[in-house]
PDB file of N, CA, C and O in Angstrom:
ATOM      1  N   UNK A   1      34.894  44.312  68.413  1.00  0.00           N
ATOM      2  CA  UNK A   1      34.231  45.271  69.284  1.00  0.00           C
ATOM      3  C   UNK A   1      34.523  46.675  68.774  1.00  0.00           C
ATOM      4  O   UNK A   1      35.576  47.302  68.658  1.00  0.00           O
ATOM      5  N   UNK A   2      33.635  46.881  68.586  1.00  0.00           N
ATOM      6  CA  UNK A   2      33.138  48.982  68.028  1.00  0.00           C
ATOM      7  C   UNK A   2      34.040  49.486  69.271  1.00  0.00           C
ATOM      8  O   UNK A   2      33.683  49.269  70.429  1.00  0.00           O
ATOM      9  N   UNK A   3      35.131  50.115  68.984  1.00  0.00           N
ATOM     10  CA  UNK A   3      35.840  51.381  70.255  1.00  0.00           C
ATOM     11  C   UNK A   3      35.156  53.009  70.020  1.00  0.00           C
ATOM     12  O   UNK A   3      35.295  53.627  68.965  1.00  0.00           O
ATOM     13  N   UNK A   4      34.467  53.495  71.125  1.00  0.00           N
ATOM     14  CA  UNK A   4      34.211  54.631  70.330  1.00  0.00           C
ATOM     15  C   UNK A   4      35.815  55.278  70.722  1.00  0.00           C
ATOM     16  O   UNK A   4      36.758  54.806  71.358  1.00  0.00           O
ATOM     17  N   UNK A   5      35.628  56.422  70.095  1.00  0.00           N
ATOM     18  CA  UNK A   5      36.827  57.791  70.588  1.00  0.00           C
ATOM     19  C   UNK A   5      37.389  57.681  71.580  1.00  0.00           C
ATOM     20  O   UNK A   5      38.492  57.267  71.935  1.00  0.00           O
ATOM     21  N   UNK A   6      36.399  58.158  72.101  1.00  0.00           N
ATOM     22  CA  UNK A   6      36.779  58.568  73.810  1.00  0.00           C
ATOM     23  C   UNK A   6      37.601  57.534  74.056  1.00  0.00           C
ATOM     24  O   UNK A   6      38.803  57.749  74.213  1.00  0.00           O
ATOM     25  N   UNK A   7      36.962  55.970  74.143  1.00  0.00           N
ATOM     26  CA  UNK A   7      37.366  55.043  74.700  1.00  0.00           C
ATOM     27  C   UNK A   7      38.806  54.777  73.934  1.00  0.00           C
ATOM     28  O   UNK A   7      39.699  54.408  74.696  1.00  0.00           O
ATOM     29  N   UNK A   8      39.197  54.919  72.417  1.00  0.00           N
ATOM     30  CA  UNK A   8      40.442  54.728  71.822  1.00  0.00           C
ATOM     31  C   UNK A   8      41.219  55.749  72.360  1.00  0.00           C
ATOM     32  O   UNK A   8      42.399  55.518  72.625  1.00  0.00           O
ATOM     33  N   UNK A   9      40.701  56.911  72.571  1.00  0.00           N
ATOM     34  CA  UNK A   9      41.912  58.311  73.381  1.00  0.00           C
ATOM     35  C   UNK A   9      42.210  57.664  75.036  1.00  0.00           C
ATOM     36  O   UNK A   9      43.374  57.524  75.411  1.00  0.00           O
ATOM     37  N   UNK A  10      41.414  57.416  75.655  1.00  0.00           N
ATOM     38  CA  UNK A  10      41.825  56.408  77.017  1.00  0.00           C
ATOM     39  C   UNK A  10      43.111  55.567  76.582  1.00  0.00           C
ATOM     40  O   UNK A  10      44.278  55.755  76.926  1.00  0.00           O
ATOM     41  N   UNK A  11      42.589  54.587  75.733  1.00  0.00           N
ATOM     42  CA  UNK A  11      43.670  53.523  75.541  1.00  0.00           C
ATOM     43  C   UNK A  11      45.099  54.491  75.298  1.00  0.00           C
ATOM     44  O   UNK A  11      46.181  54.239  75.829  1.00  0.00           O
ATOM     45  N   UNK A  12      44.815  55.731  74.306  1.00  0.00           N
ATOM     46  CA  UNK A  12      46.530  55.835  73.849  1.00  0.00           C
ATOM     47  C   UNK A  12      46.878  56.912  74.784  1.00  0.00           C
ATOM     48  O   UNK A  12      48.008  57.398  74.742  1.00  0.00           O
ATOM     49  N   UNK A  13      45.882  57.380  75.738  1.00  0.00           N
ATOM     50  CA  UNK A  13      46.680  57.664  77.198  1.00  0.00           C
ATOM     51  C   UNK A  13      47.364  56.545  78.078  1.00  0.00           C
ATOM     52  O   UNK A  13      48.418  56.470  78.709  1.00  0.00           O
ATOM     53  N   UNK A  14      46.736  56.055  77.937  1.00  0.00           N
ATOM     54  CA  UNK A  14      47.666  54.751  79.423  1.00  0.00           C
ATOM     55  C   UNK A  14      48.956  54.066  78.409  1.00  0.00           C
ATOM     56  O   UNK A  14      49.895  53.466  78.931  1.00  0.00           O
ATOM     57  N   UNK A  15      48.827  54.285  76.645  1.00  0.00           N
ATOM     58  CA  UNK A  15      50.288  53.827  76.173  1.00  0.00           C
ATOM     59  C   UNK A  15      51.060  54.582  76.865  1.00  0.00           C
ATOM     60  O   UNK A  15      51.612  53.696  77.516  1.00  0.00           O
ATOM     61  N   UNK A  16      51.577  55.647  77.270  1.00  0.00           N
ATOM     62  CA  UNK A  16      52.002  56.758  77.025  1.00  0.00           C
ATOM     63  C   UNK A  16      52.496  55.994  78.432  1.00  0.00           C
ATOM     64  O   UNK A  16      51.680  55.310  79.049  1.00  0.00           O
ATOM     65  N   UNK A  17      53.978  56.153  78.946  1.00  0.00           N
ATOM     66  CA  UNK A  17      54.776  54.953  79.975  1.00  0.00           C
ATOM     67  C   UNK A  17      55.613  56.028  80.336  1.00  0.00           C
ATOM     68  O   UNK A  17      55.560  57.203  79.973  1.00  0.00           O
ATOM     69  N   UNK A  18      56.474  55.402  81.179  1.00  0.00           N
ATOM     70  CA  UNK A  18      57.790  56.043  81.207  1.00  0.00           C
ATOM     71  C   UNK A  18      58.786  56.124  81.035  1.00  0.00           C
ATOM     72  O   UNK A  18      59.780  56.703  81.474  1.00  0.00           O
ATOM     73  N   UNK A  19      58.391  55.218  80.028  1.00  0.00           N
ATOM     74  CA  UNK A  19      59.798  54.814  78.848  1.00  0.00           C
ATOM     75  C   UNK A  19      59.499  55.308  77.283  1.00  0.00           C
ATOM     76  O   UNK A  19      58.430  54.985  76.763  1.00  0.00           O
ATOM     77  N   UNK A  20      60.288  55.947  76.691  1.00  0.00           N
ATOM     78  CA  UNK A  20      59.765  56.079  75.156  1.00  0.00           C
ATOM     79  C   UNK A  20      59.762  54.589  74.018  1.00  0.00           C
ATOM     80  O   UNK A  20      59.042  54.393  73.039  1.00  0.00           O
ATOM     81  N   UNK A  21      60.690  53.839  74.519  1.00  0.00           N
ATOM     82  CA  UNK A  21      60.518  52.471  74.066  1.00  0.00           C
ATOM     83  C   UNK A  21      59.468  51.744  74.066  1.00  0.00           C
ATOM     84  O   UNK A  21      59.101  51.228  73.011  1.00  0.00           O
ATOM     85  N   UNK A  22      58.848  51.576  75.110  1.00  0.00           N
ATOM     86  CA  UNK A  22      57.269  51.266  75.384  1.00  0.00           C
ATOM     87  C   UNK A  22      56.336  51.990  75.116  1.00  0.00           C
ATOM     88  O   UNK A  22      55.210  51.514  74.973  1.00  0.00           O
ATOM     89  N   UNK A  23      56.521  52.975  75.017  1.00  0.00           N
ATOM     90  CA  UNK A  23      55.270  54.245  74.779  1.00  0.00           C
ATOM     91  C   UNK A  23      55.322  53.280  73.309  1.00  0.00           C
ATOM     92  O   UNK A  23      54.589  52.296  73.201  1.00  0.00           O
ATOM     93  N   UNK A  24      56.262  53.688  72.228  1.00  0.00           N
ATOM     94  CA  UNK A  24      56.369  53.206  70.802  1.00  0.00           C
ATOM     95  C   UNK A  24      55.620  51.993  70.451  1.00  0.00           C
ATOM     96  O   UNK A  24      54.708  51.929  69.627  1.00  0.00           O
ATOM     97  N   UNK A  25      56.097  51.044  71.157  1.00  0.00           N
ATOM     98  CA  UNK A  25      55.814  49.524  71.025  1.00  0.00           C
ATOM     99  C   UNK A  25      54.240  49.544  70.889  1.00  0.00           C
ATOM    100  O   UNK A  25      53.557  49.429  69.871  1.00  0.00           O
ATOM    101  N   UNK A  26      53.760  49.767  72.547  1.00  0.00           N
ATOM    102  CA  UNK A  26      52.491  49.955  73.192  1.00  0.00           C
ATOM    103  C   UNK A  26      51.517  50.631  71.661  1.00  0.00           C
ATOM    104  O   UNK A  26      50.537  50.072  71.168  1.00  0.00           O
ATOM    105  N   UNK A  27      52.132  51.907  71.187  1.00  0.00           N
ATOM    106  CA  UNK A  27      50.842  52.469  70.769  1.00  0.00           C
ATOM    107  C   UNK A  27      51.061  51.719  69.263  1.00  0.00           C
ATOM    108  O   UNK A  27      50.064  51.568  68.557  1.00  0.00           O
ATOM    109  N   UNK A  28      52.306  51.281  68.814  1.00  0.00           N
ATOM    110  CA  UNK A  28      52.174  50.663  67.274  1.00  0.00           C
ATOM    111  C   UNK A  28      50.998  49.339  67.723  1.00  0.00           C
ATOM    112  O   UNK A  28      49.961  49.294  67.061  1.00  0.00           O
ATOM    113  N   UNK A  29      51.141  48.619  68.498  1.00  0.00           N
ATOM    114  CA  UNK A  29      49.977  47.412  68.561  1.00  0.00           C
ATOM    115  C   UNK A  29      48.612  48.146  68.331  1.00  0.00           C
ATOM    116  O   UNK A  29      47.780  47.738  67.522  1.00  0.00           O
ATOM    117  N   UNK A  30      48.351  49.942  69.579  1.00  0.00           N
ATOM    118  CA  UNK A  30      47.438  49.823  69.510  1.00  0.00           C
ATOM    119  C   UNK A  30      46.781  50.337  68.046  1.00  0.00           C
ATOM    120  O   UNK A  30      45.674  49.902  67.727  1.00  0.00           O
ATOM    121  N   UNK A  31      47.406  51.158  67.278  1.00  0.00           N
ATOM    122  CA  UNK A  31      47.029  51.579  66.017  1.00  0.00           C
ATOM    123  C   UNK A  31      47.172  50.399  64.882  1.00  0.00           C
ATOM    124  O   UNK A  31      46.586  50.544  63.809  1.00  0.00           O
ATOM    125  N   UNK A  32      47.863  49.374  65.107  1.00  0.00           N
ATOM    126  CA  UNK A  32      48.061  48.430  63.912  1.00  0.00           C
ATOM    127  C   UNK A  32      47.056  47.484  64.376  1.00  0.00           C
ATOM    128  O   UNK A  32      46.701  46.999  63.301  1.00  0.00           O
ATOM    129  N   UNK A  33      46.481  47.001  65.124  1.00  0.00           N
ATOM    130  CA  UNK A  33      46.038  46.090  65.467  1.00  0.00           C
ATOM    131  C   UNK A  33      44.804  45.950  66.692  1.00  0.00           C
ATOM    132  O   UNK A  33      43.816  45.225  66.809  1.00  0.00           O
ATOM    133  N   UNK A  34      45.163  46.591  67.181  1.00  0.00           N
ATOM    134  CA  UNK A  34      43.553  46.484  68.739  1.00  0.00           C
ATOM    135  C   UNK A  34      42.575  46.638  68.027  1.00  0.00           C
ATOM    136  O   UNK A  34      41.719  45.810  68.340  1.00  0.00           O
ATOM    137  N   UNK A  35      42.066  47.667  66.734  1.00  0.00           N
ATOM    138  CA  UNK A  35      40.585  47.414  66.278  1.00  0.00           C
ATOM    139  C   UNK A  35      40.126  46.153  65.611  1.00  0.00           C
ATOM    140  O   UNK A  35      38.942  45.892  65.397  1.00  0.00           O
ATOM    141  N   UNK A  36      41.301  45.269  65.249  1.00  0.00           N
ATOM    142  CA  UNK A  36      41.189  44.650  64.237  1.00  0.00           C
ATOM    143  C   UNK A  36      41.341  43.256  64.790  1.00  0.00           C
ATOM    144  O   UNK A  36      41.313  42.313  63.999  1.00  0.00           O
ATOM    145  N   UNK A  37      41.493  43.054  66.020  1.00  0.00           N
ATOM    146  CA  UNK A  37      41.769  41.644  67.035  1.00  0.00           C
ATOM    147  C   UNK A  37      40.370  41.388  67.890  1.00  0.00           C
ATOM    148  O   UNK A  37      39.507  42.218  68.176  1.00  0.00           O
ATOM    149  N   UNK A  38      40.409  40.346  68.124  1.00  0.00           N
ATOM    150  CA  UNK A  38      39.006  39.951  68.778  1.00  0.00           C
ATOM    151  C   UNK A  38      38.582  40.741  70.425  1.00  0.00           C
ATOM    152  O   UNK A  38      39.330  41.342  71.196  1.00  0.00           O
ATOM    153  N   UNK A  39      37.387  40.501  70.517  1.00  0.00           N
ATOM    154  CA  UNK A  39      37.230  41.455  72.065  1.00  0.00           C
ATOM    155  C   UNK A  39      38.191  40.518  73.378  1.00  0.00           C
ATOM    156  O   UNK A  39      38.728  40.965  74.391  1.00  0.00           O
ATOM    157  N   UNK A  40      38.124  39.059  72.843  1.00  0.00           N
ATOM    158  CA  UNK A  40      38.820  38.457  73.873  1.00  0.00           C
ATOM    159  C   UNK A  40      40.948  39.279  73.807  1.00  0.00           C
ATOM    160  O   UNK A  40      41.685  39.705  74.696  1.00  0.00           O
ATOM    161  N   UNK A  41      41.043  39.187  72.975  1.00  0.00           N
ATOM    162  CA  UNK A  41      42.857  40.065  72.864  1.00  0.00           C
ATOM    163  C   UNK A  41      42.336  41.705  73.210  1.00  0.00           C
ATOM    164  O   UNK A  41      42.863  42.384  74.091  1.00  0.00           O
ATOM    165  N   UNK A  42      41.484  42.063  72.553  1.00  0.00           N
ATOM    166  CA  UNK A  42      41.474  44.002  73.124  1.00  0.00           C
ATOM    167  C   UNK A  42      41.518  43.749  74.543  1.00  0.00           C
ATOM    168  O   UNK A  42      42.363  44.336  75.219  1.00  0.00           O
ATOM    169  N   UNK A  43      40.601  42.841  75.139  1.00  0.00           N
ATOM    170  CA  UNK A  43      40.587  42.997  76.757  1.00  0.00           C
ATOM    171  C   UNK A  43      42.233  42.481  77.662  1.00  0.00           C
ATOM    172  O   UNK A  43      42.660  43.049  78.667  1.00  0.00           O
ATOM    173  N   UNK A  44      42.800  41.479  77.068  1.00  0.00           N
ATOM    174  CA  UNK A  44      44.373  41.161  77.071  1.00  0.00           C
ATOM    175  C   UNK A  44      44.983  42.027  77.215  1.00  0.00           C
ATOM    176  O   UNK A  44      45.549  42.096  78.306  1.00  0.00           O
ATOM    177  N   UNK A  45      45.179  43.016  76.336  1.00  0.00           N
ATOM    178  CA  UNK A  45      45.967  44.335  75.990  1.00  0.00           C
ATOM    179  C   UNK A  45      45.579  45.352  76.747  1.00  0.00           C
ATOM    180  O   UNK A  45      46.384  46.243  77.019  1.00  0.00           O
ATOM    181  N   UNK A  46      44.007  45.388  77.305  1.00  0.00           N
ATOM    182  CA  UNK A  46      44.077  46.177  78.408  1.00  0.00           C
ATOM    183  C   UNK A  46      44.761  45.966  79.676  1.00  0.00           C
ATOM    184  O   UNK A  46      45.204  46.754  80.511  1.00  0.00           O
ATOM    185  N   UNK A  47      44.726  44.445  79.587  1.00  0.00           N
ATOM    186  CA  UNK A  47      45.185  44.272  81.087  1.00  0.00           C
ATOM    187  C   UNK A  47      46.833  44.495  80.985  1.00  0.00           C
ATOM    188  O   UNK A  47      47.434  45.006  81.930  1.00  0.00           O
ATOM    189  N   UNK A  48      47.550  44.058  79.720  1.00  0.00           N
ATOM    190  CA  UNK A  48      48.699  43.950  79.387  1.00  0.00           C
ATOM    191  C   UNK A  48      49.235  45.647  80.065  1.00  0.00           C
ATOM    192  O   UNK A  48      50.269  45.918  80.675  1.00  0.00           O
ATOM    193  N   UNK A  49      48.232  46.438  79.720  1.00  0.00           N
ATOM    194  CA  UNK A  49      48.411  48.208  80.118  1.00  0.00           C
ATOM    195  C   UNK A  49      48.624  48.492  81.347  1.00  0.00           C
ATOM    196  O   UNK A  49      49.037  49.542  81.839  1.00  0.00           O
ATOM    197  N   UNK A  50      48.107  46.790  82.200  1.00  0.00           N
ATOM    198  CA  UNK A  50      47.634  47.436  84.293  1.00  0.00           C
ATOM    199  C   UNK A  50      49.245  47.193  84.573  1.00  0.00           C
ATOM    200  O   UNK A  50      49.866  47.214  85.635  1.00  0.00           O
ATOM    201  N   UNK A  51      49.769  46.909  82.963  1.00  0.00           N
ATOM    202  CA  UNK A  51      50.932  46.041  84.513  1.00  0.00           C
ATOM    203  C   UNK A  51      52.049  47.061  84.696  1.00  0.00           C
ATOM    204  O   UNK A  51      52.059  48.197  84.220  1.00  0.00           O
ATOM    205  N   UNK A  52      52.638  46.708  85.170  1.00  0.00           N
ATOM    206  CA  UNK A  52      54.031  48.107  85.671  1.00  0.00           C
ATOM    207  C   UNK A  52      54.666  48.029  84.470  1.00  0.00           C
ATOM    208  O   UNK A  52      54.412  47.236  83.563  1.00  0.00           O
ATOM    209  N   UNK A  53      56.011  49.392  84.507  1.00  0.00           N
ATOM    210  CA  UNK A  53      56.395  49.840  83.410  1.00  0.00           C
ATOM    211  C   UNK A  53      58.203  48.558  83.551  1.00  0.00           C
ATOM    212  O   UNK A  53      58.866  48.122  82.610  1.00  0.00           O
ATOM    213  N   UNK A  54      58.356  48.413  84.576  1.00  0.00           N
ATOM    214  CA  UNK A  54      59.299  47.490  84.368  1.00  0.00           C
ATOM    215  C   UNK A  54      59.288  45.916  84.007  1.00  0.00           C
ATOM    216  O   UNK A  54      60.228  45.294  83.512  1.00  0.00           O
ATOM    217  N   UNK A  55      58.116  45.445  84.337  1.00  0.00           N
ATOM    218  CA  UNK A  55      57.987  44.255  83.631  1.00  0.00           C
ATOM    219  C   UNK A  55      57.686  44.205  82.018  1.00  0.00           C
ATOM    220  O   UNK A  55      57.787  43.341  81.146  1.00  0.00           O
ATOM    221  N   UNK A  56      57.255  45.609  82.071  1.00  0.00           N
ATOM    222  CA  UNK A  56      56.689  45.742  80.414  1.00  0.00           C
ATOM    223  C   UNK A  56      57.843  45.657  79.514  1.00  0.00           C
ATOM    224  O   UNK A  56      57.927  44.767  78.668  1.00  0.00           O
ATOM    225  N   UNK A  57      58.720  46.549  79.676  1.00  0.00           N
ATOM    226  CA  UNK A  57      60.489  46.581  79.563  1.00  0.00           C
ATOM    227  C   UNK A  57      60.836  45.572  79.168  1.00  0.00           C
ATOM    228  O   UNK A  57      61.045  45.296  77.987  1.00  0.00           O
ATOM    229  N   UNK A  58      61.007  44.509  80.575  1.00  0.00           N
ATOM    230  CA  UNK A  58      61.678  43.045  80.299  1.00  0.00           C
ATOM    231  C   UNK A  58      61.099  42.404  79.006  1.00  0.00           C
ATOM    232  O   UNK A  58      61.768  42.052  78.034  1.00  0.00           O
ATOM    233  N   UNK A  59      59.453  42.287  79.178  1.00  0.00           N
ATOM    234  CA  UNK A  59      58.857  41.418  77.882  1.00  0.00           C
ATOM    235  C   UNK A  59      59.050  41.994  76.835  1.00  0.00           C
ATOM    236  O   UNK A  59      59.318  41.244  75.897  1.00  0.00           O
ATOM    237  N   UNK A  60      59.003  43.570  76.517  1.00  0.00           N
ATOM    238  CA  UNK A  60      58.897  44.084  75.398  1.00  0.00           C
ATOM    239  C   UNK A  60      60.321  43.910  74.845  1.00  0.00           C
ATOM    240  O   UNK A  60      60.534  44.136  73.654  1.00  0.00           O
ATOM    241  N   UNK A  61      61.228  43.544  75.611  1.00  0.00           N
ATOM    242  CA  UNK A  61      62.399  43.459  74.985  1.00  0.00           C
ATOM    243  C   UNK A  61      62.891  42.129  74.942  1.00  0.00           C
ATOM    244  O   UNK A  61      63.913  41.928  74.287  1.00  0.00           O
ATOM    245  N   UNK A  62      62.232  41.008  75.639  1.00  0.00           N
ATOM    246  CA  UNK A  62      62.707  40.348  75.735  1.00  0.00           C
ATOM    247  C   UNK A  62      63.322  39.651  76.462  1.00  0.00           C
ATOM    248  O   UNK A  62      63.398  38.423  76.499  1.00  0.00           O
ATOM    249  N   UNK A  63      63.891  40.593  77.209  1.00  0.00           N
ATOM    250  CA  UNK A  63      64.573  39.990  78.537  1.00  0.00           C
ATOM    251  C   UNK A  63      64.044  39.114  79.724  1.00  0.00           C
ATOM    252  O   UNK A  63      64.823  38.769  80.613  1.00  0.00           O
ATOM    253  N   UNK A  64      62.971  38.821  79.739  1.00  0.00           N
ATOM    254  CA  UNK A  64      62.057  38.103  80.694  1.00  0.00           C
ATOM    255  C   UNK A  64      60.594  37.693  79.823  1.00  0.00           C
ATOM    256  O   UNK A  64      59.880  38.345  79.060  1.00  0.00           O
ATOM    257  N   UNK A  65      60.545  36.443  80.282  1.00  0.00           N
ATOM    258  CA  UNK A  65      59.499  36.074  79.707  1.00  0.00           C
ATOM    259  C   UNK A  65      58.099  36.514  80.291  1.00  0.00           C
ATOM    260  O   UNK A  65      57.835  36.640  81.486  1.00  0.00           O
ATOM    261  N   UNK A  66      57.290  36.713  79.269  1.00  0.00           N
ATOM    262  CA  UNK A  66      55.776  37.307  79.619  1.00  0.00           C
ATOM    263  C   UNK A  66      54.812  35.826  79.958  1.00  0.00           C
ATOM    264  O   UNK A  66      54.847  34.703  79.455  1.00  0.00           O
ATOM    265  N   UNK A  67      53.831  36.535  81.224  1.00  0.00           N
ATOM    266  CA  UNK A  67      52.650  35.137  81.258  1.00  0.00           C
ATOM    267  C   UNK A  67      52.352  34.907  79.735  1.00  0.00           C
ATOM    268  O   UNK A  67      52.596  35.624  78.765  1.00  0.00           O
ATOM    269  N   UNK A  68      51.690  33.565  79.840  1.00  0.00           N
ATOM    270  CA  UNK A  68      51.023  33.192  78.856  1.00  0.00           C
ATOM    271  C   UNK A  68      50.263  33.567  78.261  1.00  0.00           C
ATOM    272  O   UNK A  68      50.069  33.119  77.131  1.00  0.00           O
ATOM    273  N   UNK A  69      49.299  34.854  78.961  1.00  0.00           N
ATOM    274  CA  UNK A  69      48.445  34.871  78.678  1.00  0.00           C
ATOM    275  C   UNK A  69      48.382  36.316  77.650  1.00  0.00           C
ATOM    276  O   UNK A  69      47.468  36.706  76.923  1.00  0.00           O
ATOM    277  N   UNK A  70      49.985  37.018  77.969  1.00  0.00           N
ATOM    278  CA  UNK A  70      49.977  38.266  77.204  1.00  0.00           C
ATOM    279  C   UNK A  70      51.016  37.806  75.556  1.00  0.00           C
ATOM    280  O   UNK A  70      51.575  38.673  74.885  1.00  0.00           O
ATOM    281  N   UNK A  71      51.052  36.264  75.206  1.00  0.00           N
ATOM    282  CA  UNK A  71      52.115  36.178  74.203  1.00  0.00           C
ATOM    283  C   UNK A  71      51.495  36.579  73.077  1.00  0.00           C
ATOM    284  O   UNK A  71      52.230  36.983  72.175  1.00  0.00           O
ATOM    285  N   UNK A  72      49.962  36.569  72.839  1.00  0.00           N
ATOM    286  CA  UNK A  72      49.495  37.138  71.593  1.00  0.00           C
ATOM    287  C   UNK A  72      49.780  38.487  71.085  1.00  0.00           C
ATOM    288  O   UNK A  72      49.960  38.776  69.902  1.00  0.00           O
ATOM    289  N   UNK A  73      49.812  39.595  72.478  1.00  0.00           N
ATOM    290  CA  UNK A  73      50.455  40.851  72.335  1.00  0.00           C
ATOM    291  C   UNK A  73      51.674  40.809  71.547  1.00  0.00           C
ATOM    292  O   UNK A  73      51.919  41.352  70.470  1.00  0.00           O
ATOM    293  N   UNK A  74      52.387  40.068  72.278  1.00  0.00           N
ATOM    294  CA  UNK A  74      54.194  40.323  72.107  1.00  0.00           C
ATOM    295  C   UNK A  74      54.309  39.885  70.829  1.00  0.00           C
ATOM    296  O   UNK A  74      55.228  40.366  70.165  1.00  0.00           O
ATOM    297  N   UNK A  75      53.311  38.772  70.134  1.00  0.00           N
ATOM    298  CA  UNK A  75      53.932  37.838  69.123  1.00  0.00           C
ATOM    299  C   UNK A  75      53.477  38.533  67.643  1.00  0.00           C
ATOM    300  O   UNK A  75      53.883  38.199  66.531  1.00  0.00           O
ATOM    301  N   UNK A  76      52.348  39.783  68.032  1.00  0.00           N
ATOM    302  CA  UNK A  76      51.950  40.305  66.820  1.00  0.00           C
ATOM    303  C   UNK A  76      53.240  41.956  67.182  1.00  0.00           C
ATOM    304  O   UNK A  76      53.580  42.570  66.172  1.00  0.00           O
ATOM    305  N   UNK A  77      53.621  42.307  68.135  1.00  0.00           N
ATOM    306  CA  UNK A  77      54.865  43.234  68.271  1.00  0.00           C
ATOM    307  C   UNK A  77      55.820  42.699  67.837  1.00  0.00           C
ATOM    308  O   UNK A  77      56.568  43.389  67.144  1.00  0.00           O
ATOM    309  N   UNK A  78      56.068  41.668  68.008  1.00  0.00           N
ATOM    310  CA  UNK A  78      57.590  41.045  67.295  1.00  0.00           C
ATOM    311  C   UNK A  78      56.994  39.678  66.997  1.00  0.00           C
ATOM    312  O   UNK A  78      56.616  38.780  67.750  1.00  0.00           O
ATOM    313  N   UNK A  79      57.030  39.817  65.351  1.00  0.00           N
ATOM    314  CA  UNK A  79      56.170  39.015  64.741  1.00  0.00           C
ATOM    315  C   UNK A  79      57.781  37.889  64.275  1.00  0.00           C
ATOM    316  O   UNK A  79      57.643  36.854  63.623  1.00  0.00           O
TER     317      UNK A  79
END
């Protein structure tokens, strides 16, 4: 799926957390990888964005396991 601008400057606003750990994580997927993954994972990763900044934490680090449905995120972040 074609992102225009606008719509890629949206996305690397909502990286932007309240953690600098996640901000990092969040925007390396989205520059290494969201143009280049299918529309079914870009839409994943949006939703992966709705969720709060403390569950994001746990998965992004590890500490708690993520639904199923966000492991494609995590597994191309920590490959």
């Amino acid at each position: 799926m074609l992102q225009t601008n606008h719509q890629l400057k949206r996305l690397q606003w909502q990286c932007r957390r309240g953690m600098l750990e996640i901000d990092l994580l969040l925007k390396r997927y989205l520059s290494a990888h969201y143009r280049y993954v299918s529309v079914d994972e870009q839409a994943i990763f949006e939703s992966f964005l709705s969720e709060n900044d403390q569950n994001l934490f746990l998965w992004l680090t590890g500490r708690s396991l993520a639904p199923e449905k966000y492991q494609c995120i995590l597994e191309r972040l920590h490959p």
